[in-house]
N, C-alpha and C positions, 0 to 999 in steps of 0.2 A: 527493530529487532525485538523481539519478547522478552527474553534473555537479558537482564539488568548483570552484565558479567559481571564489572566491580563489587557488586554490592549483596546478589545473591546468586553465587556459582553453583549453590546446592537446589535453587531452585529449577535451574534448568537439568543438573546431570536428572532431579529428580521427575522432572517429566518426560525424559528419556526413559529412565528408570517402565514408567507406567507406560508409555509405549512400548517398551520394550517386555511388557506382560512380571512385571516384577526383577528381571535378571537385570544382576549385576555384570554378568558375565558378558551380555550380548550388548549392554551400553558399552563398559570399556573395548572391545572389538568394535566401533560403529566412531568410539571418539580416538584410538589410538594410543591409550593408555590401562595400565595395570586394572585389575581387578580391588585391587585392595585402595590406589588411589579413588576411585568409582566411592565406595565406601566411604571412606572419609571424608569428603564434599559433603557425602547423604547424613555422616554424623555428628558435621558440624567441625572436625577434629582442621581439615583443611579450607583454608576460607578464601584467597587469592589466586587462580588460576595461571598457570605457567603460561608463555604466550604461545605455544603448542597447541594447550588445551582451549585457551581462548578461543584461537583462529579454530578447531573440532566443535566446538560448539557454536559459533558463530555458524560456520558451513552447515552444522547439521540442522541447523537454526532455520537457515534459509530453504536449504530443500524440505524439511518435512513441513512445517507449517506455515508458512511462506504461501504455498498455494494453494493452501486452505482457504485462510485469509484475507488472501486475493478472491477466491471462488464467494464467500461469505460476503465480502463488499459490493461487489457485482448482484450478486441475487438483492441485496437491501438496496443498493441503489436504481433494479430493473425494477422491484415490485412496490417500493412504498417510499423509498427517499428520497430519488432524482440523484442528483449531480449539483454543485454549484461551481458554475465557469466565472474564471476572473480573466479578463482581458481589457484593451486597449482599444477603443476603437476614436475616431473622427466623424465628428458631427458638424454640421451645418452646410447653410447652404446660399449663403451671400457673398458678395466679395468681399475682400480684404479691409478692414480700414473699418467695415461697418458692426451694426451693432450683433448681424445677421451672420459675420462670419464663425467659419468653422473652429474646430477646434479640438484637442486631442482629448478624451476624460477615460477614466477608469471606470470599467465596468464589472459589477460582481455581480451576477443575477442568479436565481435557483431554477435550475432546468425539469421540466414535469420526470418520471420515470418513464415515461414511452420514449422520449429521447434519451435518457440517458441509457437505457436497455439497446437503442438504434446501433449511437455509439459505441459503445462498448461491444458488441457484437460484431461492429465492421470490424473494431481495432482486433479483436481475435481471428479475427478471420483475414488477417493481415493487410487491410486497406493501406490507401496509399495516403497521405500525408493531405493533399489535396480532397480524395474521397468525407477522411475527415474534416476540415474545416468544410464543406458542405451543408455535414451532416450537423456541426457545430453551431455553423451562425444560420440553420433553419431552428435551431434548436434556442437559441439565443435571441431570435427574430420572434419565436412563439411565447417565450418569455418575457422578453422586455420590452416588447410594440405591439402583440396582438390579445393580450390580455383581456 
């Protein structure tokens, strides 16, 4: 969440505030509470959130920039970040007992931006579970074995 409630309640009613083009008026109608409360967070005068206001700012929290910054992550990780996947997998390929056998390790590898951009595009466009791990360990496979 963006929104540090405990610590600054003034910081969020106040970027509501700025969304909301300066009115005070149109934050308190959007969180559920007074006009004059609205004010007093912005003056400092109120400093601890009623858990009313909490859970209003939290929800508002989550819809308005929430999917911004989902939208913003996605764009940095299609054009110049990648992805980094942590998983599980099983290697080897001897029998048991030997020096050759397999064994379970952890893998965290950084995925190019062409895969992570693949991803993340199936997963909005609501692939299947399967679809993605596909698209994951080709993605994993061009990272971590075909370098």
């Amino acid at each position: 969440m963006l929104v540090l409630l405990g610590e600054a309640p003034d910081a969020g009613v106040g970027g509501f505030r700025t969304r909301a083009k300066g009115s005070t008026t149109a934050v308190a109608e959007r969180l559920g509470v007074s006009r004059r409360t609205v004010e007093r967070y912005l003056s400092g005068a109120a400093k601890r959130p009623q858990k009313r206001l909490q859970a209003a700012l939290a929800e508002e929290t989550d819809e308005q920039w929430q999917p911004q910054v989902k939208a913003q992550a996605r764009q940095r990780a299609a054009t110049s970040g990648g992805l980094v996947i942590s998983c599980r997998a099983y290697f080897g390929f001897g029998p048991e007992g030997t020096s050759d056998a397999g064994c379970v390790r952890d893998i965290s590898t950084a995925v190019s931006p062409f895969h992570a951009d693949r991803i993340l595009a199936a997963k909005e466009r609501g692939a299947t579970d399967a679809d993605l791990q596909e698209l994951v360990t080709e993605a994993i496979a061009d990272a971590y074995f075909r370098r």
